[in-house]
C-alpha positions as CSV (number, residue, x, y, z in Angstrom):
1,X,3.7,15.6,33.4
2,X,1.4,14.1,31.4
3,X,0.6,12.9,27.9
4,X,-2.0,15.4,25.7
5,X,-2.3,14.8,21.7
6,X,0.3,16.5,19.4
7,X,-0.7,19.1,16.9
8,X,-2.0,17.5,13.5
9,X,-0.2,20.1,11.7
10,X,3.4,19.3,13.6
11,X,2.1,15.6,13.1
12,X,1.7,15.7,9.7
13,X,4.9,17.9,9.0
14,X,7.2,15.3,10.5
15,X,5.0,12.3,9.2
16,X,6.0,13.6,5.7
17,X,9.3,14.0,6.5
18,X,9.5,10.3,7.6
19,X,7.8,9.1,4.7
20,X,10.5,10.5,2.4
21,X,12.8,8.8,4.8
22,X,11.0,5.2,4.3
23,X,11.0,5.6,0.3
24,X,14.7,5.7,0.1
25,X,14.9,2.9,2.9
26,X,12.9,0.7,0.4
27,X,15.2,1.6,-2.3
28,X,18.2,0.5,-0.5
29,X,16.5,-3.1,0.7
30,X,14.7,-3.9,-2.6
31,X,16.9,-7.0,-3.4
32,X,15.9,-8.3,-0.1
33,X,12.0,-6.8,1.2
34,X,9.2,-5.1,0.4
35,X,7.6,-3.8,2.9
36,X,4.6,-1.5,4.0
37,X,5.3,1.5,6.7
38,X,2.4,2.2,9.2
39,X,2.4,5.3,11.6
40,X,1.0,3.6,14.6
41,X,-2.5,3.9,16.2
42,X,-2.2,6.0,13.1
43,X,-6.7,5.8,12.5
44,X,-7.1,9.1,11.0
45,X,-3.4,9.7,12.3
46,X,-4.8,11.6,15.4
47,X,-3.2,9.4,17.7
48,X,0.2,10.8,18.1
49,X,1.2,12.0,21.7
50,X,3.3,14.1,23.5
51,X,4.9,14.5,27.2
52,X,3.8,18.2,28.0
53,X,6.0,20.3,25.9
54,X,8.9,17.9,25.2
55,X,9.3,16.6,21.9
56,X,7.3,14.2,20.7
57,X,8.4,11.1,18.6
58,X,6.4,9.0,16.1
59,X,5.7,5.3,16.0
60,X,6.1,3.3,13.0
61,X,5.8,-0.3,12.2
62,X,7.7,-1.9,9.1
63,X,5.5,-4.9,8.1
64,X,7.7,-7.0,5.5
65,X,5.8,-8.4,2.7
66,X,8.0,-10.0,0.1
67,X,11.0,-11.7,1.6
68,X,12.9,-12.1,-1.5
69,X,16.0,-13.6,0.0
70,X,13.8,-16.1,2.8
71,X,15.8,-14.4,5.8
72,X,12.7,-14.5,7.7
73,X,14.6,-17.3,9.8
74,X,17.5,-15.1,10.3
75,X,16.1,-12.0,12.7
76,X,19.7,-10.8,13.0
77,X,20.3,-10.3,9.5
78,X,17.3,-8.6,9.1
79,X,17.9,-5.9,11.3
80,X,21.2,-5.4,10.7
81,X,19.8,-4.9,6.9
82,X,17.3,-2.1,8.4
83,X,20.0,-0.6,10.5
84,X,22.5,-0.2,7.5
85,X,20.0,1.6,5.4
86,X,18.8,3.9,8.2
87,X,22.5,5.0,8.7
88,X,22.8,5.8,5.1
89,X,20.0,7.1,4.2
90,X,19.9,9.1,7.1
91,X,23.3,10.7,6.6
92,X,22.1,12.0,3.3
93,X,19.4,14.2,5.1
94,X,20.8,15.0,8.9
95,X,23.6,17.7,9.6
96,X,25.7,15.8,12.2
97,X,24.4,12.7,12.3
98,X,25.7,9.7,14.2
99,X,24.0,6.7,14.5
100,X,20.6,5.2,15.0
101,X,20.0,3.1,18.3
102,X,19.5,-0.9,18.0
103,X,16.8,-1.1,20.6
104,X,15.0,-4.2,22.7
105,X,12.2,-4.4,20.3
106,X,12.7,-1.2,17.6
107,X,15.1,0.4,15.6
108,X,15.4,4.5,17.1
109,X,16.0,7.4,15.6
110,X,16.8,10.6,17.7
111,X,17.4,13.9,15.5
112,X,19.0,16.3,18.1
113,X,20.1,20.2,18.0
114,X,22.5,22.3,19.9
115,X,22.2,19.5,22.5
116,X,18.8,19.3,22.4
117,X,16.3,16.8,21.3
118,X,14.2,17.9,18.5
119,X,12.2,14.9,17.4
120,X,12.4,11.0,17.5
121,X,10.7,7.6,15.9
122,X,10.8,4.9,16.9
123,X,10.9,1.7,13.7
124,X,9.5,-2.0,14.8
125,X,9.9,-4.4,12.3
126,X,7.1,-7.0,12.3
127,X,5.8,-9.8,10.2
128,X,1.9,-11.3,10.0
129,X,1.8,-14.9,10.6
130,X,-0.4,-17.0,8.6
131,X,-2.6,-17.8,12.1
132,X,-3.4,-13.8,11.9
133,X,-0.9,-12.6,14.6
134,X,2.0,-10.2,14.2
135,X,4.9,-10.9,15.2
136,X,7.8,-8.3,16.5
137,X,11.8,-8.5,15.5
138,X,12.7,-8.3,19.0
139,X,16.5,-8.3,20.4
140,X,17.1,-10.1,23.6
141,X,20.1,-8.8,25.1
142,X,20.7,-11.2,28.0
143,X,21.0,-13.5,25.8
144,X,22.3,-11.9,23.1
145,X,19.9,-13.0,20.4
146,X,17.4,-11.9,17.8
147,X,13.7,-13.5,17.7
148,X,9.8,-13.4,16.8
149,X,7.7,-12.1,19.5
150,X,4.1,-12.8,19.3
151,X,2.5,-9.3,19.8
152,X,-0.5,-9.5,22.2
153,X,-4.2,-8.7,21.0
154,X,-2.0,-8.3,17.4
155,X,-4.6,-10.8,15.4
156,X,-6.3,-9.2,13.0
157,X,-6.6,-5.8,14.0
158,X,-6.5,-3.8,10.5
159,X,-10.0,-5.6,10.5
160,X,-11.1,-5.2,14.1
161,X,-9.9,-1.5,14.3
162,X,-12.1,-0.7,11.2
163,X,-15.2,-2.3,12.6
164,X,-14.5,-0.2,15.8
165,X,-14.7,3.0,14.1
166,X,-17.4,1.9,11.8
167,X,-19.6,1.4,14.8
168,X,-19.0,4.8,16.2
169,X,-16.5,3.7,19.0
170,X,-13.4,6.4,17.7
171,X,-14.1,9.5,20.4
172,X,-13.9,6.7,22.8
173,X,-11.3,4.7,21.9
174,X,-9.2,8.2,21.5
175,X,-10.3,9.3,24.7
176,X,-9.5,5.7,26.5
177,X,-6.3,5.4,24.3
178,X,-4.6,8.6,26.2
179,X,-6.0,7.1,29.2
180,X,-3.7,4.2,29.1
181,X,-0.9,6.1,28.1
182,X,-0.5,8.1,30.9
183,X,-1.8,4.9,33.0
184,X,1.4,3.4,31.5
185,X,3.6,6.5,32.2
186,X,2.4,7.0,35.6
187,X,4.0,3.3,35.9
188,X,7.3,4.5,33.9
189,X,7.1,0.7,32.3
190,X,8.4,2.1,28.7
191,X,5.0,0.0,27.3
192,X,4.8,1.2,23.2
193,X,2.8,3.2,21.6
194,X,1.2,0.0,19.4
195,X,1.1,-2.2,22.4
196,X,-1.0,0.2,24.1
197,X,-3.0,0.9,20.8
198,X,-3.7,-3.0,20.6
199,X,-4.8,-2.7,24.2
200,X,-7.6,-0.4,23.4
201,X,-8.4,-1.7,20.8
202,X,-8.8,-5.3,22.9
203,X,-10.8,-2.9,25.2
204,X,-13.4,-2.2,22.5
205,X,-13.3,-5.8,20.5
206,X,-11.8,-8.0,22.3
């Protein structure tokens, strides 16, 4: 199997149904964030990818902006905040659901069918430091805490993806983008879709 680009109009069908999920998500944590939501790799949003004919999921990245409450020092609490408004505001909108998944590094969401998975996204929560880096809300389970990881190639790259594209680069770095996706599935290491976005994007301004 191999990865091949999803169909924009599947894309975009899902991506709006996501969107309505993230406006009631910053409903419910308005005392505490404000936050922007960004479909990942999303230039143009022609980045999505799926595994042959299996469903395909979608990757989004929280970025806080206001923390009202200063919990930034408290990871835990912070995800624990997300992971309580995604189980009731999902509720409201999916027949049968359970519960979403506390992952390593995001919070997962897996809408299934008759037994059968119909679509997932996956939810990192990150935060830009003032040196330009991003940093991910990451749960280390060995040792049973909640921290800041430095994402690598993160620094500044609103900026550097936008001078990629306006130099012409985007056919290219799509083409070199699925590349390393199915580099990166041949090796089954579970790498993102944003960290492999960020390594492309290293590829082409490093």
């Amino acid at each position: 199997m191999a990865y091949k680009f999803a169909k924009q109009s599947e894309v975009k069908e899902l991506a709006r149904w996501c969107r309505g999920v993230f406006h009631e998500i910053q409903k419910e944590v308005k005392e505490y964030f404000t936050f922007d939501i960004r479909l990942v790799g999303s230039g143009d949003k022609r980045l999505v990818t799926r595994n042959s004919n299996e469903a395909f999921d979608l990757d989004y990245n929280i970025i806080l902006q206001n923390d009202k409450k200063g919990l930034l020092n408290e990871p835990k609490r912070i995800k624990e905040i997300f992971v309580t408004s995604f189980n009731t505001v999902l509720k409201t909108r999916v027949s049968n659901y359970t519960h979403v998944s506390d992952s390593t590094s995001v919070i997962t969401v897996k809408i299934v069918k008759d037994n059968r998975l119909e679509f997932s996204f996956d939810v990192a929560i990150i935060v830009e430091g003032d040196n330009g880096w991003f940093y991910r809300l990451t749960h280390d389970k060995q040792r049973d805490r909640y921290i800041w990881n430095q994402v690598k190639h993160s620094k500044n790259y609103f900026e550097r993806f936008k001078a990629a594209k306006e130099k012409g680069y985007w056919l290219q770095f799509k083409k070199r983008y699925l590349e390393l996706k199915n580099l990166h599935l041949s090796r089954q290491d579970n790498v993102k879709s944003f960290s492999i976005f960020l390594e492309t994007l290293n590829e082409f301004c490093g």
